[in-house]
C-alpha angles and dihedrals in degrees: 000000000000129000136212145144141215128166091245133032115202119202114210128019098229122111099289094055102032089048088046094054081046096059107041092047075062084066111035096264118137120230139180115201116207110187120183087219143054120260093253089053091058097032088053097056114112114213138150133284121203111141128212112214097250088057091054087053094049095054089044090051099049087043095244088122107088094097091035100053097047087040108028114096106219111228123213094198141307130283121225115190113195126203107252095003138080122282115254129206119215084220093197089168092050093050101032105017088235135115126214123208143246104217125136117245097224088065083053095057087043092057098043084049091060100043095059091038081055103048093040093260105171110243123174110181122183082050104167132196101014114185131160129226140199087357083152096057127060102257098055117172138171136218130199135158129245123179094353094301129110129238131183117190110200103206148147104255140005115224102205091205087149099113136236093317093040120118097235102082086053083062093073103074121244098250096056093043126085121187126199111195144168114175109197119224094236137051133214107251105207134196135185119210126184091239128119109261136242108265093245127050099243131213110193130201121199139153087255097054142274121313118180124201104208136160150222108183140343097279097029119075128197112210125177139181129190108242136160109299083223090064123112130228083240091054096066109047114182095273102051085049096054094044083054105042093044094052089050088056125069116271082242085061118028086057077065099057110090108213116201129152116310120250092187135030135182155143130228128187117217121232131161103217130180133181131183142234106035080197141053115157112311096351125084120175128221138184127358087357091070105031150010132208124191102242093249105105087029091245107139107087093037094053083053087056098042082052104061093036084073102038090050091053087051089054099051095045093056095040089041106040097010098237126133102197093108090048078057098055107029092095089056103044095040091052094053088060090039091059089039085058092039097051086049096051090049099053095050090048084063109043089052107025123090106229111212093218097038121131127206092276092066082049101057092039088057093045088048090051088055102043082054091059087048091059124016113079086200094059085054104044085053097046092046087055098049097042093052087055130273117256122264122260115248 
């Protein structure tokens, strides 16, 4: 077996781990990487891209903007159109004077790549058979195998940044971890298609479920449609998508959508997932380890980020001024902002979202939230805050 050591393991080479070695190089703060992939798998994952204003000012802080920024298209809010009803804006310029950004997330994890790369981060993917040992003492390290040989890095603290399947949250003995979950019985089925996109990101509602009109670049187009989670890819071919998506839009709209064949398919099933703590001992969890949002609201990758804003902070207190009180209350702090993603997302699964075993009262409870963003200047002034991104504690 090898040795080394480094002052932080991280755990996953996504955005939240990547963006977390990034940051704290930025402060003179060793990290290892240990990702389960290679780079070209995870360079390769599509995902969304919708970024809160406190993201944007993350990556322009950290000087990972300059693509984004010539490439990027600013969003002033997002459109809903309702069967029947007017169409609403979500105006986050109007209620917070700031802008988010539409900006895909894949683009994100190949800049951070190549900033660490850049600047010598020390990156291992393959990396099998991660497992952590002694997280809840003072001395933590973790082992994994590459290329048939093994490795143990000895460190200070183990960022568990693998996602909902990682091994890091198992870590955290059963006992001492709590999980909040609601799994939705259908699934967003996505296509991108190398067409230019509408102008607004759109959220539809219709009687035969939710469909979204979103967007990557000028010429590349991200369409979804809510469908049984139990569906297959093979069971919607091109032509059966576009009829449905086009039939859940406005006639105004949907004669704007350019269909074309599909480069990318796939199907996502929608969960809320919560785990706590974020923190036991030396390893403190971040990003898709620790939580789950269903997309709408477009929360996932910038709780990720919110997440690692505050465990870097923590970092650099502790290695800094040697104090450990924002270790002690990172669990805490990150979680507020997590529920208050997670109580957004919800209520916009439901407001948009078809529920298979739903009776007229949901209905009408869906149809009276709406009208209430339709008319009360106060329900969108709060919406339009909390869907730019809330600030970060202090």
């Amino acid at each position: 077996m090898t040795s080394e050591r480094t002052q932080v393991a991280i755990i996953g080479g996504g955005p939240a781990g990547m963006f977390l070695s990034h940051v704290l190089h930025r402060h003179g703060i060793d990290s290892i990487v240990l990702e389960r992939r290679t780079k070209a798998h995870v360079l390769g994952r599509i995902r969304a891209g919708v970024l809160e204003a406190g993201t944007v000012d993350l990556l322009r802080d950290y000087d990972l903007a300059e693509r984004m920024d010539r490439e990027g298209k600013p969003k002033d809010g997002t459109r809903i159109v309702w069967q029947g009803r007017p169409d609403f804006f979500i105006d986050v310029r109007r209620w917070t004077g700031r802008q988010m950004m539409a900006w895909g997330q894949t683009y994100i994890t190949e800049d951070l790549y190549a900033a660490r790369e850049r600047d010598g981060g020390a990156i291992v993917d393959e990396a099998g058979d991660v497992a952590l040992h002694d997280v809840e003492s003072g001395n933590p390290s973790v082992s994994y195998t590459r290329d048939g040989v093994s490795h143990r890095i000895a460190c200070d603290f183990v960022a568990g940044c693998d996602g909902f399947h990682g091994v890091s949250r198992q870590a955290i003995p059963d006992h001492m971890r709590r999980e909040f979950e609601r799994v939705y019985p259908f699934g967003w089925l996505g296509i991108m298609v190398e067409k230019p996109p509408l102008k607004d990101l759109i959220y539809a509602y219709h009687s035969d479920g939710m469909a979204m009109a979103s967007q990557r670049n000028p010429m590349l187009s991200r369409y979804y449609v809510q469908a049984p989670v139990t569906d297959r890819i093979e069971d919607w071919p091109d032509e059966r998508f576009w009829d449905t998506l086009l039939s859940r839009f406005p006639t105004e709209i949907a004669g704007r959508i350019e269909s074309g064949p599909s480069i990318e398919k796939s199907m996502a099933p929608l969960r809320s997932f919560v785990s706590e703590p974020l923190r036991y001992g030396r390893l403190l969890l971040a990003g898709d380890a620790a939580h789950i949002v269903p997309p709408t609201g477009a929360k996932g990758l910038n709780l990720a980020f919110s997440d690692v804003h505050y465990l870097s902070r923590a970092l650099r207190t502790y290695y800094e001024k040697g104090a450990s009180h924002d270790i002690e209350r990172y669990s805490d702090q990150a979680l507020r902002r997590i529920w208050a993603a997670e109580n957004l997302s919800w209520r916009l699964t439901k407001m948009l979202h078809v529920f298979p075993d739903e009776d007229p009262f949901d209905q009408r409870i869906r149809e009276s939230d709406y009208d209430l963003l339709l008319t009360s200047e106060s329900a969108q002034q709060a919406l339009a805050h909390e869907y730019v991104g809330l600030p970060f504690e202090d």
